[in-house]
N, C-alpha and C positions, 0 to 999 in steps of 0.2 A: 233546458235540461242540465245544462251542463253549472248554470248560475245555480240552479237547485242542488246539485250536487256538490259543488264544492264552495259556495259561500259561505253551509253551514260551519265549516269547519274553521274559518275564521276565530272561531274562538278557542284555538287549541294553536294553530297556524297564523300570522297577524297577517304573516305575505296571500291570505284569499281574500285578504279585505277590501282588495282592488275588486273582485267580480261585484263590488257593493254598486260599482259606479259606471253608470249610462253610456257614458262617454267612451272609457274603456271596452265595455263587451261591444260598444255601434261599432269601433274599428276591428274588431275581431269578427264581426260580423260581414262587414264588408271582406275581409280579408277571407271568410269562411269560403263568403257565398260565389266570390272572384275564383277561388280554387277550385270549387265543385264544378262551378261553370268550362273552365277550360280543363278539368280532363274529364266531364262528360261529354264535350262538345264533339271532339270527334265518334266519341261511340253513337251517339244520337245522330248523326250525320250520314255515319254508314250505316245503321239501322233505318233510315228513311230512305237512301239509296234503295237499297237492297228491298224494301218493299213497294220502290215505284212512287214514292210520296214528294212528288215534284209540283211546282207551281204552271201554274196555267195561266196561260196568257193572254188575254183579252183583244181581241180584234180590233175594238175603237179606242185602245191604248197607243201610245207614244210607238212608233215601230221600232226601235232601238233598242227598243225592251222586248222582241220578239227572242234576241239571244239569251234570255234569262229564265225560258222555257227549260221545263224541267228541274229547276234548281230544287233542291229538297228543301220541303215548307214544314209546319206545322214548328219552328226552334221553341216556340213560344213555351212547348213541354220544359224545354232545357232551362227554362227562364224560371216557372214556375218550381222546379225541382229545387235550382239555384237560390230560392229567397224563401222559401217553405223550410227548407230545411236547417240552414241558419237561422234562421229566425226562432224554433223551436228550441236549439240549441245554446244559444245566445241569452231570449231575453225572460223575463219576470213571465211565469207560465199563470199568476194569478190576476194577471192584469186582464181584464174582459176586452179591455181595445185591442191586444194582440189577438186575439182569437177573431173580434169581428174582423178584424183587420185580415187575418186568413182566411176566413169565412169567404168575404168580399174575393179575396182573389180566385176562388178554390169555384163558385159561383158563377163567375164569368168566363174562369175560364173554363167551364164548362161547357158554358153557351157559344164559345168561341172554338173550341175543340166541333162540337156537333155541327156548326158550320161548316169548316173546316171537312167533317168528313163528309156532309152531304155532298161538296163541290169534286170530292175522290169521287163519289159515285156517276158524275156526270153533268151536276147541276150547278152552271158558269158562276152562279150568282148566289149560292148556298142553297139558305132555307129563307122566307119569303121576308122581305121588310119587316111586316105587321107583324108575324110572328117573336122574330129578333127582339122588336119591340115590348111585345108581350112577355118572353122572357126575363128580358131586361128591366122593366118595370117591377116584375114580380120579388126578382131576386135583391133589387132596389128595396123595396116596400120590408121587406125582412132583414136588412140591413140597419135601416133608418129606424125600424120599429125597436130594435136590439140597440142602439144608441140610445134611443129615446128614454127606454126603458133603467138600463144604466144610469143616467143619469138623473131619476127619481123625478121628486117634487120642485130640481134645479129650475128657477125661469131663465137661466142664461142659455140653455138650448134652443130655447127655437127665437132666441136672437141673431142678429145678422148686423154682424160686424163692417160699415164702409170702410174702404181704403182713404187716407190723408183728412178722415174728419175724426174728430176725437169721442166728440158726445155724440154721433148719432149710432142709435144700436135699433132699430122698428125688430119688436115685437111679432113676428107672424103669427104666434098662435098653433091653431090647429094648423093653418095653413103654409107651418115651417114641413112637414111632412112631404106633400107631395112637391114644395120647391128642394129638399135635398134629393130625393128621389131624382129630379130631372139634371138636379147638379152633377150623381152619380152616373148617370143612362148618358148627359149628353158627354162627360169627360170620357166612357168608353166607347162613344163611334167616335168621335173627334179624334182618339188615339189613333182608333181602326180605319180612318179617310187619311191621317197624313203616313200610314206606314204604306209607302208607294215605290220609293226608290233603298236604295242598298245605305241601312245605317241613320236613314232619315228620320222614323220613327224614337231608335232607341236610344238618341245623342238629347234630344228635349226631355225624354223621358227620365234619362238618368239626373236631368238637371232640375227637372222640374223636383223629383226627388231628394235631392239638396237641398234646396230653397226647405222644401216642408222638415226634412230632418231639424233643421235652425229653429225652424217655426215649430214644431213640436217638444225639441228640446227648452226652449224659451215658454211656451205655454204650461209646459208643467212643473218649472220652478217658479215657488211662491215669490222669490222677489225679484226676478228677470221681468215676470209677467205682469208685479204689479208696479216696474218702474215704468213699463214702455206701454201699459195701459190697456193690456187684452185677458182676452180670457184666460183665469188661470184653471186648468184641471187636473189632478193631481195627476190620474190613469196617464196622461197623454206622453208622459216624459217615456215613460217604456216600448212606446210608439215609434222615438228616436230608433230604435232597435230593428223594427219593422222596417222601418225607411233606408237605413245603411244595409240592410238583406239586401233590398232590389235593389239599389246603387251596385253594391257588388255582384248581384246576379249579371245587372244592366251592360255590366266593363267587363263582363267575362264571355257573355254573348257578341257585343259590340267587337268582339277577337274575331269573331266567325261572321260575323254580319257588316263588317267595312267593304264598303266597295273594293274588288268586284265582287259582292257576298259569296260566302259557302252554302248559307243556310238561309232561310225569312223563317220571321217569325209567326206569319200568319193569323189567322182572327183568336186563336190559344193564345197566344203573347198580345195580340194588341187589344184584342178586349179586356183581358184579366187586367193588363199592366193602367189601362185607362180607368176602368170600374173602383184601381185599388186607387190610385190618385184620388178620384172622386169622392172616395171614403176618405181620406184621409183628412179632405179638405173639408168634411163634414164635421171629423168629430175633433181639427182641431179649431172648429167656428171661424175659420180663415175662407169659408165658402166662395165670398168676393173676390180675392186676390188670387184665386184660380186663371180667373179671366186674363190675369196679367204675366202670374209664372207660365202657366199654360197658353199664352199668346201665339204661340205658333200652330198649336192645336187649333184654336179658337180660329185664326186666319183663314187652316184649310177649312175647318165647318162649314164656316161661313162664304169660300169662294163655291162652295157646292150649292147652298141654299141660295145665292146669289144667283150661278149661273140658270140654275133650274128655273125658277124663280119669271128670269128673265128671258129664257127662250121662251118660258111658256106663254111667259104676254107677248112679247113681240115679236118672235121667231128671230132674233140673236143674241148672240155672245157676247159676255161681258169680257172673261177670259178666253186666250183662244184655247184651252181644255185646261176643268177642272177634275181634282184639286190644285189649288194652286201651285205645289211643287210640277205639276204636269205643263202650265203657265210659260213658266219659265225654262222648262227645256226645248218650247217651242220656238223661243225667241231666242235659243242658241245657246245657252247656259249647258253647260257640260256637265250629267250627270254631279259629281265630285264635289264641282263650282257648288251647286243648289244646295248641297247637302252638308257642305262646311257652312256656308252663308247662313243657311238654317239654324245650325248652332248657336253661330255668333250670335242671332236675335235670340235665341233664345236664351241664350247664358247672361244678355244685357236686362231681358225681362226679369228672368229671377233675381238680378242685382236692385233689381228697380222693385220689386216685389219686397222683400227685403226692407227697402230702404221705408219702406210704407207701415212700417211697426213704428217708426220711431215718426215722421213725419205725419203726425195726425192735430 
């Protein structure tokens, strides 16, 4: 909105010619979405107070976590407000991937909200699996189909870029659809399994974030993308914008939510902020290298499919409780300890992420 309004003027003013540039409105983005966040924080804090909108706490949880009963949940609103609205403000409002881009958030985090309040009415566990599922897919399949579409008669869509090999790109086909679809669906429970402890969630989330702003800025200049040998799309560079929103929404929540939290952000923030990764790694054809910025995410998924998995065949534990940030505070890890440590891999994977543009 704000690039609509005063870049035109540029040719009367030569000083608007800076809103011409990506780079510029992403830090003023981030800067937007960082201020919205901390002085909505506390209104949204005492508003969830003051309506009883506390977290619940689960009986076969960690007992340590029995003092965090009550904490006012759902921040995820404060998250969503944070990066929606910068984002609007900020970036190229004709670009179709900022809108799917909102769409995707707006989406999930609906499906996240409605969990959310089924579990206010009484029900520990929300609304059922298969349901979840069935949402999640759906708002997937409208996502994926609005990318696909964008991008016309291109066959670089439903190609799938490997990390550190140069020439392999396989073709999927029709059957690139329902693999972004699952890329989308499993990046938002994977967000929504590792937000367990105070800040855990939203320190990978900001970073994984970063990693893709580079990665989107880089894919939609023609000669960034065609030195280091990936897809180049033109849409994608205004994306950067989208991505410096939720970074700065991400550091303005991360105020309210550092151990020992004000707020959580609940299945609102952790499905939307997972779903919108998801997308992103969609339409900037960096699908693959999810696995590795998001490697923390990926960790807890999979110590949940593991443990399950394995109690079911042989009635033990792999971990002594999943997810695996729950692991390690059983083995004596101090809440704090888990939740810096977490970072630290995470912020090594995006580096390593990263490094995998040019190592091919």
């Amino acid at each position: 909105m704000i690039y609509h309004l005063l870049y035109p003027l540029h040719e009367h003013f030569s000083a608007f010619n800076v809103f011409r540039y990506i780079s510029f409105r992403s830090i003023y983005a981030v800067i937007t979405a960082f201020a919205m966040a901390l002085a909505l924080g506390p209104v949204l804090i005492h508003w969830l107070k003051s309506r009883n909108i506390g977290e619940k706490i689960r009986d076969d949880g960690p007992q340590t976590h029995l003092s965090k009963e009550g904490t006012p949940t759902m921040g995820g609103i404060l998250i969503f407000l944070a990066l929606v609205v910068p984002t609007l403000l900020w970036a190229d409002l004709s670009s179709v991937y900022i809108w799917i881009g909102l769409l995707s958030t707006t989406l999930f985090a609906g499906i996240g909200l409605y969990d959310d309040m089924v579990k206010l009415k009484g029900e520990t566990n929300g609304i059922s699996g298969k349901s979840k599922l069935a949402y999640q897919f759906t708002a997937a399949f409208l996502i994926v189909t609005l990318i696909y579409m964008s991008q016309g008669a291109d066959p670089v869509i439903t190609r799938v870029h490997v990390p550190f090999l140069k020439n392999v790109h396989p073709d999927f086909g029709v059957w690139y659809i329902p693999f972004a679809m699952l890329v989308i669906v499993a990046s938002a429970n994977a967000v929504n399994l590792t937000d367990g402890l105070d800040g855990l969630a939203i320190g990978p989330i900001l970073i994984s974030f970063m990693a893709y702003l580079m990665i989107c800025y880089i894919g939609g200049h023609a000669k960034f993308a065609t030195y280091l040998n990936i897809p180049h799309i033109s849409q994608l560079s205004e994306l950067t914008v989208f991505c410096a929103a939720v970074v700065g929404a991400s550091l303005g929540f991360l105020w309210y939510n550092f151990y020992p939290a004000m707020v959580f952000m609940g299945n609102v923030g952790s499905i939307a902020l997972g779903g919108a990764l998801g997308t992103v790694a969609v339409m900037s054809k960096q699908e693959v290298i999810l696995v590795i910025v998001g490697g923390v995410f990926v960790a807890e998924a999979m110590s949940v499919i593991i443990q399950v998995a394995w109690f079911k065949s042989t009635g033990k534990r792999v971990f002594r409780m999943a997810p695996l940030h729950h692991h390690f505070e059983q083995l004596g890890w101090p809440e704090p300890q888990v939740i810096v440590r977490f970072w630290v891999v995470a912020f090594i994977l995006a580096l390593l992420s990263l490094s995998t543009l040019k190592l091919r």
